[in-house]
Gaussian input, Z-matrix of N, CA and C with variables (Angstrom, degrees):
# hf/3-21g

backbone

0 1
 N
 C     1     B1
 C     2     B2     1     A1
 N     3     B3     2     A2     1     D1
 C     4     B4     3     A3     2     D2
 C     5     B5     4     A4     3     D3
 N     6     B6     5     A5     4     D4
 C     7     B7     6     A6     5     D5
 C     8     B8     7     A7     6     D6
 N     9     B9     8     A8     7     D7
 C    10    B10     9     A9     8     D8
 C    11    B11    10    A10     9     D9
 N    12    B12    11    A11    10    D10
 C    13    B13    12    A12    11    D11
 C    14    B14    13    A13    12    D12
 N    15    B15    14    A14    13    D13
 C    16    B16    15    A15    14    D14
 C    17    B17    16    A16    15    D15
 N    18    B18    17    A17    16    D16
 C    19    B19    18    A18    17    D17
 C    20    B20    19    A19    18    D18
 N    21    B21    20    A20    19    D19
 C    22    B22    21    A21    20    D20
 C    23    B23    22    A22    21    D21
 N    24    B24    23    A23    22    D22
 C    25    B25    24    A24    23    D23
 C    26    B26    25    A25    24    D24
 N    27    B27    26    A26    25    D25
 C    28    B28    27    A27    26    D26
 C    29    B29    28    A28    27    D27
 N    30    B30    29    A29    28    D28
 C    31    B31    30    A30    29    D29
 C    32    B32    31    A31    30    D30
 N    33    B33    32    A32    31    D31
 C    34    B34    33    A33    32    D32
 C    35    B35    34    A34    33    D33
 N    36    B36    35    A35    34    D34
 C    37    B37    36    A36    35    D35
 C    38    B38    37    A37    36    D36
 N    39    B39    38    A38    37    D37
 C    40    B40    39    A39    38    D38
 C    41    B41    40    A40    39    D39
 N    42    B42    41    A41    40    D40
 C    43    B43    42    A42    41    D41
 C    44    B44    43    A43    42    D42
 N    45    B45    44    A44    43    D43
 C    46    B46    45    A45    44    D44
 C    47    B47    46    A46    45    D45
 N    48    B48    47    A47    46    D46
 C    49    B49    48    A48    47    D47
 C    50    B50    49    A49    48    D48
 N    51    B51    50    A50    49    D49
 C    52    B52    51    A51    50    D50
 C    53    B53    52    A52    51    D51
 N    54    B54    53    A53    52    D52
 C    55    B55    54    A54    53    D53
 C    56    B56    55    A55    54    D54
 N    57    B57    56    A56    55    D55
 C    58    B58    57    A57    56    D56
 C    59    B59    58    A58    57    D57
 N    60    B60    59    A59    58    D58
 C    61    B61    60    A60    59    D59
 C    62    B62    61    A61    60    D60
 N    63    B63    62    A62    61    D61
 C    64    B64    63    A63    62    D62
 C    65    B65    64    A64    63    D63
 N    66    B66    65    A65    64    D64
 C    67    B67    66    A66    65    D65
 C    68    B68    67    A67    66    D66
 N    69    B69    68    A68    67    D67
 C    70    B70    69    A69    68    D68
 C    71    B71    70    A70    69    D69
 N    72    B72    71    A71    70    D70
 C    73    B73    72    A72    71    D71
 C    74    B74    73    A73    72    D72
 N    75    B75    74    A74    73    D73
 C    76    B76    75    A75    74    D74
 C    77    B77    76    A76    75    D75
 N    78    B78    77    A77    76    D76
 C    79    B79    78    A78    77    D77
 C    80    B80    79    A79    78    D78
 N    81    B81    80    A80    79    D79
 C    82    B82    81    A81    80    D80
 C    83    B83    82    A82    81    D81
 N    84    B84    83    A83    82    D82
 C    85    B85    84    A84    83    D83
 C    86    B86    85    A85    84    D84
 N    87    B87    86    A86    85    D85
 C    88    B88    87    A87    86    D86
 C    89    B89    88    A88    87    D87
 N    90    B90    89    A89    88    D88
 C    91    B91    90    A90    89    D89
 C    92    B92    91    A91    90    D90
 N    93    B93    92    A92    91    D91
 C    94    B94    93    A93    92    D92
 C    95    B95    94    A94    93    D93
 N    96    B96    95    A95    94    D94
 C    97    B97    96    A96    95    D95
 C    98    B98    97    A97    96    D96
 N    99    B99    98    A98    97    D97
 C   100   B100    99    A99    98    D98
 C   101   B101   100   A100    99    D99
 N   102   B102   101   A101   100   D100
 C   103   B103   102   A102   101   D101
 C   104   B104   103   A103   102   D102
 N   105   B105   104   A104   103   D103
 C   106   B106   105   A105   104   D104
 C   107   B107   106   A106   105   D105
 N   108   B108   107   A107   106   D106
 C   109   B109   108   A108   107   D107
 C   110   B110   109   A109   108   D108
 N   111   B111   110   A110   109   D109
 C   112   B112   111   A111   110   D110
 C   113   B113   112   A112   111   D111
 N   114   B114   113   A113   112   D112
 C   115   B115   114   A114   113   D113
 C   116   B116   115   A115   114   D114
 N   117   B117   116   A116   115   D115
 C   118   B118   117   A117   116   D116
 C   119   B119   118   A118   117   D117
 N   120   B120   119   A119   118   D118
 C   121   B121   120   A120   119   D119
 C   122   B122   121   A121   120   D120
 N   123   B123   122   A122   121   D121
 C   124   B124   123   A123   122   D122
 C   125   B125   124   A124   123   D123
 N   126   B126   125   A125   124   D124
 C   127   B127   126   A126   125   D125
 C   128   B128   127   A127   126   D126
 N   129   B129   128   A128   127   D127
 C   130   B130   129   A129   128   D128
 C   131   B131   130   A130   129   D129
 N   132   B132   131   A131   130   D130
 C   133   B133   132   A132   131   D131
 C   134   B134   133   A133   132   D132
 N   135   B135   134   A134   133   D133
 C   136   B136   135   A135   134   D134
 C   137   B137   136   A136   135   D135
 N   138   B138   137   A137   136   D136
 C   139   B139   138   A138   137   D137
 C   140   B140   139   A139   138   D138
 N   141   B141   140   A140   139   D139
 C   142   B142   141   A141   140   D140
 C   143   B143   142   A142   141   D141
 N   144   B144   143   A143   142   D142
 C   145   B145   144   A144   143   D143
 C   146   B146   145   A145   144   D144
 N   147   B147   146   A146   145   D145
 C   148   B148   147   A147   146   D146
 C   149   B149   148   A148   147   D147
 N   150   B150   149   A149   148   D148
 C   151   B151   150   A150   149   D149
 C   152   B152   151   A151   150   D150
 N   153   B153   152   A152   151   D151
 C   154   B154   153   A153   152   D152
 C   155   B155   154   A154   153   D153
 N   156   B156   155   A155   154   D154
 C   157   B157   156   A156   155   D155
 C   158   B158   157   A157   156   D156
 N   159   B159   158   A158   157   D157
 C   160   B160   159   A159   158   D158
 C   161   B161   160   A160   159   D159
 N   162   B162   161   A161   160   D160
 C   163   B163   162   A162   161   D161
 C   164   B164   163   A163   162   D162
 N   165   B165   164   A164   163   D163
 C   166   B166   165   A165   164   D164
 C   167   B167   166   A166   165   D165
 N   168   B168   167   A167   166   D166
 C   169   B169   168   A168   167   D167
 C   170   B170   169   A169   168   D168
 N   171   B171   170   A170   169   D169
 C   172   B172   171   A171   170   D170
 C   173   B173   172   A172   171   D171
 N   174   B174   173   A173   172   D172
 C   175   B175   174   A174   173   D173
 C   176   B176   175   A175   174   D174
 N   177   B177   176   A176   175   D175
 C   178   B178   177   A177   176   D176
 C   179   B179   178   A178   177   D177
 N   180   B180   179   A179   178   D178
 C   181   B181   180   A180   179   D179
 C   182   B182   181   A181   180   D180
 N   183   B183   182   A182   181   D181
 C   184   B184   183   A183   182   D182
 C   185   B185   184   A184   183   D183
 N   186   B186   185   A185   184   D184
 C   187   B187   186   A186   185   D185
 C   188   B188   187   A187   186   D186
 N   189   B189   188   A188   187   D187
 C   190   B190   189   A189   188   D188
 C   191   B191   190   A190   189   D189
 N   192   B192   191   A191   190   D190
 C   193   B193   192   A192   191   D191
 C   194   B194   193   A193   192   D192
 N   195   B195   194   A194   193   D193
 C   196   B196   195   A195   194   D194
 C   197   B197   196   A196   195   D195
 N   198   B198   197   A197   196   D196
 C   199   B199   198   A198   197   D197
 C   200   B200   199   A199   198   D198
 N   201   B201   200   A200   199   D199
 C   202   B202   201   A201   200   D200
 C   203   B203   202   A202   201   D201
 N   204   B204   203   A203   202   D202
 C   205   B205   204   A204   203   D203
 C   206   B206   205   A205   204   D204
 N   207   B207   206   A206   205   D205
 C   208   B208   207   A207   206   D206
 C   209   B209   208   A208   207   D207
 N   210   B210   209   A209   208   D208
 C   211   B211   210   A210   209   D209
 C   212   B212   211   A211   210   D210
 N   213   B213   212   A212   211   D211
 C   214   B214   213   A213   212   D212
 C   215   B215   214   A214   213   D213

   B1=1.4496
   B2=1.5379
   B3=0.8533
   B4=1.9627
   B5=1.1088
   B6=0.9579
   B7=1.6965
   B8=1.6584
   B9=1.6109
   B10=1.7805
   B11=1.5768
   B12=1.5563
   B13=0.9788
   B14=1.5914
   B15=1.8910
   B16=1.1041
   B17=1.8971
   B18=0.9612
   B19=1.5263
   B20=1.6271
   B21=1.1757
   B22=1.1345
   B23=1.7245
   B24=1.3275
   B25=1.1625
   B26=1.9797
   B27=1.0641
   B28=1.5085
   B29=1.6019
   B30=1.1150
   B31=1.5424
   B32=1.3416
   B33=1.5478
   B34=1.5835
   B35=1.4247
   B36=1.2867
   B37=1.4985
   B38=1.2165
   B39=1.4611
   B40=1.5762
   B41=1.3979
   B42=1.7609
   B43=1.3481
   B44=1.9056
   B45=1.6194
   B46=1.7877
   B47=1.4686
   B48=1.6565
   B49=1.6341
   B50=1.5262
   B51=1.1701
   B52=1.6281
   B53=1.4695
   B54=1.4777
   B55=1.4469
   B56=1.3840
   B57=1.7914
   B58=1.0719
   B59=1.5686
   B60=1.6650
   B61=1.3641
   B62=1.8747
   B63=1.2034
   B64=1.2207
   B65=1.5186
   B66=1.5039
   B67=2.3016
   B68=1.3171
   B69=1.2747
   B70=1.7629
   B71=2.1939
   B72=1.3525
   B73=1.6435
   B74=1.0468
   B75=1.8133
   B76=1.0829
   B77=1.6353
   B78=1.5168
   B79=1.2518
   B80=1.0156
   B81=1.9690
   B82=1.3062
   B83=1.2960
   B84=1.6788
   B85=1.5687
   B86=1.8784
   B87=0.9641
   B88=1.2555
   B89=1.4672
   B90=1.4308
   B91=1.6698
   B92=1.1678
   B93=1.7730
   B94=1.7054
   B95=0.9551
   B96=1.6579
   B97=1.4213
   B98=1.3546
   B99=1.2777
   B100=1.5662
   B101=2.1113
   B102=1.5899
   B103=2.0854
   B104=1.1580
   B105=1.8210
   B106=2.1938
   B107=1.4916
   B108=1.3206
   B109=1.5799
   B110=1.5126
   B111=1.6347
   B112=1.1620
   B113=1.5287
   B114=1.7852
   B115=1.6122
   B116=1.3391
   B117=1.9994
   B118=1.0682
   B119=1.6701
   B120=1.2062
   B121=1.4264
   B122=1.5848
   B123=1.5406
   B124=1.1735
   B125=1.9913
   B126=0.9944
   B127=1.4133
   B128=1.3639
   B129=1.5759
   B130=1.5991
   B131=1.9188
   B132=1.3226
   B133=1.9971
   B134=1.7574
   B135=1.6361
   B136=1.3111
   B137=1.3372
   B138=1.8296
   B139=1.1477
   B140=1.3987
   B141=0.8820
   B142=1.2809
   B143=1.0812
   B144=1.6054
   B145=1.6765
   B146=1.6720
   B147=1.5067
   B148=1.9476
   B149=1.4007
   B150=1.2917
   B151=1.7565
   B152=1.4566
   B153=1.9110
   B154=1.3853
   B155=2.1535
   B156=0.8713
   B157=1.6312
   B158=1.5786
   B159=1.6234
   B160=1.6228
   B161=1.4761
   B162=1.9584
   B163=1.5006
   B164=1.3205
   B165=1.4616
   B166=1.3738
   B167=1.3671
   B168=1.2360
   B169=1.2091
   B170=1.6108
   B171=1.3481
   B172=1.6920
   B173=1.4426
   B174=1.3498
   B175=1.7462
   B176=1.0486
   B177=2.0725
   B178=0.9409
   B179=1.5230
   B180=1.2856
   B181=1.9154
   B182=1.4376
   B183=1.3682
   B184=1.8237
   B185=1.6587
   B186=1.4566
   B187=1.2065
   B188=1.5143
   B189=1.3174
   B190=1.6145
   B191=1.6760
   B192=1.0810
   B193=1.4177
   B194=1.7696
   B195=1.4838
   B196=1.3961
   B197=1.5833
   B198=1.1038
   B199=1.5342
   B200=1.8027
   B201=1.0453
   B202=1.5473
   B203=2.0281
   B204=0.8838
   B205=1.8120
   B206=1.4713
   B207=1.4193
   B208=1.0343
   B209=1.7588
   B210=1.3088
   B211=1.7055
   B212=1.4899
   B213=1.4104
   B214=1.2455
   B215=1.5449
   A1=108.10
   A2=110.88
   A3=123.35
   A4=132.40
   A5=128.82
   A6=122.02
   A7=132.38
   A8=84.97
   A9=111.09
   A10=112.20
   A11=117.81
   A12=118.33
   A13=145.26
   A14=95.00
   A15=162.39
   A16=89.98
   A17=128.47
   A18=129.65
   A19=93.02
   A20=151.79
   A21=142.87
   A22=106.22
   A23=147.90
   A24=107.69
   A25=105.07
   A26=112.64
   A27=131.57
   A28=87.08
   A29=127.02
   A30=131.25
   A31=101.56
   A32=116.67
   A33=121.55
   A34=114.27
   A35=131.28
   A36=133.62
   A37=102.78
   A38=130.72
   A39=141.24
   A40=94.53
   A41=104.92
   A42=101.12
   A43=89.21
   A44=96.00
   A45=103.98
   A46=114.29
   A47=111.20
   A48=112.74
   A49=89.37
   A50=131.68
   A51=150.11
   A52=108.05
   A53=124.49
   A54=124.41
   A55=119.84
   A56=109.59
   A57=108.11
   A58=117.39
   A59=116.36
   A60=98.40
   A61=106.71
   A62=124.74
   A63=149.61
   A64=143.85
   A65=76.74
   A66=106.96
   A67=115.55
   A68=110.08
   A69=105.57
   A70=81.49
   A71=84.17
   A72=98.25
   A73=106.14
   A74=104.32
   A75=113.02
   A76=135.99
   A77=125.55
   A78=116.39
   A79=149.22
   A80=114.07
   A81=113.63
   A82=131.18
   A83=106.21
   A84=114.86
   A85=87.83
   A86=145.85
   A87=131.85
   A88=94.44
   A89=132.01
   A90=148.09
   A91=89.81
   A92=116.07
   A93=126.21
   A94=116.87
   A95=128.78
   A96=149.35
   A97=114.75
   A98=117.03
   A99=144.47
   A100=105.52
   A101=95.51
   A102=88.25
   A103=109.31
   A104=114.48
   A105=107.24
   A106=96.85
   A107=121.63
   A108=113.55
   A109=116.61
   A110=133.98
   A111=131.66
   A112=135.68
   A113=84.84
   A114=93.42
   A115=74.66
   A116=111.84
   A117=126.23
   A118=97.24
   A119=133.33
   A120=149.47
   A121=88.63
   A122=140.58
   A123=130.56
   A124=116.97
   A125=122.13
   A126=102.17
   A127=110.01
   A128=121.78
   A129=91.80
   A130=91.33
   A131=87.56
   A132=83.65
   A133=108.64
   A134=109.21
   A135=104.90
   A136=113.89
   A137=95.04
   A138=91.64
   A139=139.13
   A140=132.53
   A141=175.20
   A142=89.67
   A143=120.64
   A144=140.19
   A145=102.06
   A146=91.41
   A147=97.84
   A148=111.25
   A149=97.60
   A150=108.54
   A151=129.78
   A152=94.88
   A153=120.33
   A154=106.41
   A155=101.57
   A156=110.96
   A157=121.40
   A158=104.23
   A159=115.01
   A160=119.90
   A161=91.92
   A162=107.58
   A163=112.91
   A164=137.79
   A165=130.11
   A166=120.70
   A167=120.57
   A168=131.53
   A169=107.60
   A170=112.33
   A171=122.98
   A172=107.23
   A173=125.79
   A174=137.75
   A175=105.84
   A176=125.35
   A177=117.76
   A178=139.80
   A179=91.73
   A180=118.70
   A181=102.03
   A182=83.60
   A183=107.61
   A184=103.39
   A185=137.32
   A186=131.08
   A187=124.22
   A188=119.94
   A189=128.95
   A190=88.59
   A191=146.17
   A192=141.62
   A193=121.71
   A194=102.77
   A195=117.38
   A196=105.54
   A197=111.94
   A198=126.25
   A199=97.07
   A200=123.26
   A201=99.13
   A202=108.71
   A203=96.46
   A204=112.67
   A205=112.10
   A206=125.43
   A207=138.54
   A208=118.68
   A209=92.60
   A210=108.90
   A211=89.53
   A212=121.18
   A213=120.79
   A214=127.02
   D1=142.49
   D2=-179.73
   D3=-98.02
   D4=131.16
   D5=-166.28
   D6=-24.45
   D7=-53.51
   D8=168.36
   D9=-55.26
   D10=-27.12
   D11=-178.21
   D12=-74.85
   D13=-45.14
   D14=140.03
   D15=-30.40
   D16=-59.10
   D17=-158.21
   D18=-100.44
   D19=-67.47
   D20=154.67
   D21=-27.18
   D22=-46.32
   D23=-166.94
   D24=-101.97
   D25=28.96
   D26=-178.31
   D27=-107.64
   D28=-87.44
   D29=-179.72
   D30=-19.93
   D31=-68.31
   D32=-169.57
   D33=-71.06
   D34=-6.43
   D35=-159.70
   D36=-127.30
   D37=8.25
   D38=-177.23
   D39=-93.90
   D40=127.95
   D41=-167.45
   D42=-117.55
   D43=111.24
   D44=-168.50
   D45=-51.56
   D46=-44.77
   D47=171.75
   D48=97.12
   D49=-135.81
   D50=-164.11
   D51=-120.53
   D52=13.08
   D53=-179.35
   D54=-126.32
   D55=11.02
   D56=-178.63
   D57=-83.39
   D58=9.09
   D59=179.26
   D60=-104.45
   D61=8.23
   D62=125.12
   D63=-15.30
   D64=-37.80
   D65=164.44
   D66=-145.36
   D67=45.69
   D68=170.97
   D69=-133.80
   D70=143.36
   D71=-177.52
   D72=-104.80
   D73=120.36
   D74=152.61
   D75=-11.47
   D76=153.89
   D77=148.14
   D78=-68.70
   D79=-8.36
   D80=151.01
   D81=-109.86
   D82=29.38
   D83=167.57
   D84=-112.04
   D85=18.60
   D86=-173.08
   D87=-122.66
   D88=-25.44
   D89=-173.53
   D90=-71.96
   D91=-71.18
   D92=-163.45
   D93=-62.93
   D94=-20.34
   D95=143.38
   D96=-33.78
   D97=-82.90
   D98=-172.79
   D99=-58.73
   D100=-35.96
   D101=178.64
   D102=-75.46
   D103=-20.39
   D104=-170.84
   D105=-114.88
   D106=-1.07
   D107=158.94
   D108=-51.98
   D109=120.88
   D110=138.83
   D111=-24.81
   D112=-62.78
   D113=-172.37
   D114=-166.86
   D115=177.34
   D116=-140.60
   D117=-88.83
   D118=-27.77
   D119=175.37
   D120=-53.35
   D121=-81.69
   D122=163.96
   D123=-30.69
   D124=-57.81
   D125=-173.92
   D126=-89.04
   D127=24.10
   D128=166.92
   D129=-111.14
   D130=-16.01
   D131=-177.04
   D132=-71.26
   D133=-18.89
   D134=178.79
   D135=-64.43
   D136=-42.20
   D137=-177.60
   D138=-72.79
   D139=-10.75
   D140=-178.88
   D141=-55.33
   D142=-76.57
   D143=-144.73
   D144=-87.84
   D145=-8.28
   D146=-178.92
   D147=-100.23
   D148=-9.23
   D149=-178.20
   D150=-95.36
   D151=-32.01
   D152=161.31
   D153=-62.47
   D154=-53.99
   D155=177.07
   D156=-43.39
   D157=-52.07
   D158=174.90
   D159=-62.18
   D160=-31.06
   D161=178.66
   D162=-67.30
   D163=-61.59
   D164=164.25
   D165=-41.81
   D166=-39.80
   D167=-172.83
   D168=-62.72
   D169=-57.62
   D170=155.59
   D171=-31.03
   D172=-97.09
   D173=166.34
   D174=-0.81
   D175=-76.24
   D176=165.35
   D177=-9.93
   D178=-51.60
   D179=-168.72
   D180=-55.01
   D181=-71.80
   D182=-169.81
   D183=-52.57
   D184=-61.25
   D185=164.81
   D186=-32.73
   D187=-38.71
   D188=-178.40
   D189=-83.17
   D190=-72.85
   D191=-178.11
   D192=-35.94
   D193=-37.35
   D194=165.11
   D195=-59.58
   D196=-70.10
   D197=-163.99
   D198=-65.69
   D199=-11.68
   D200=168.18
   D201=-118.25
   D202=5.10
   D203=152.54
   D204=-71.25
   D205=-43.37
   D206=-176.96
   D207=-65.25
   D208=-41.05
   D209=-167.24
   D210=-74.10
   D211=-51.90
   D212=-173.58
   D213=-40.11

């Protein structure tokens, strides 16, 4: 199996659960994306770097929600 391959069936075999609407971008983060993109090498790395961001930002969440489950 090949790297490319290997990454396609990880992508396709990731089972999102209830947090996948959490990392899919909006239509006006995908616009503001698409007007300061150069070229497509720029908007998929933006995107990328906007997806990594929501993702901590998510984590974040869930850790502060843990920690006051806890206190409780």
């Amino acid at each position: 199996m090949t790297v490319v391959e290997r990454l396609w069936n990880a992508i396709n075999g990731f089972d999102w659960g209830n947090g996948k609407k959490y990392y899919c971008l909006t239509i006006d983060e995908y616009s503001s994306l698409v007007e300061h993109a150069r070229d497509s090498f720029v908007l998929t790395n933006s995107a990328f770097k906007w997806g990594f961001i929501k993702g901590m930002r998510y984590q974040k969440a869930q850790e502060k929600k843990k920690r006051k489950a806890v206190k409780k």
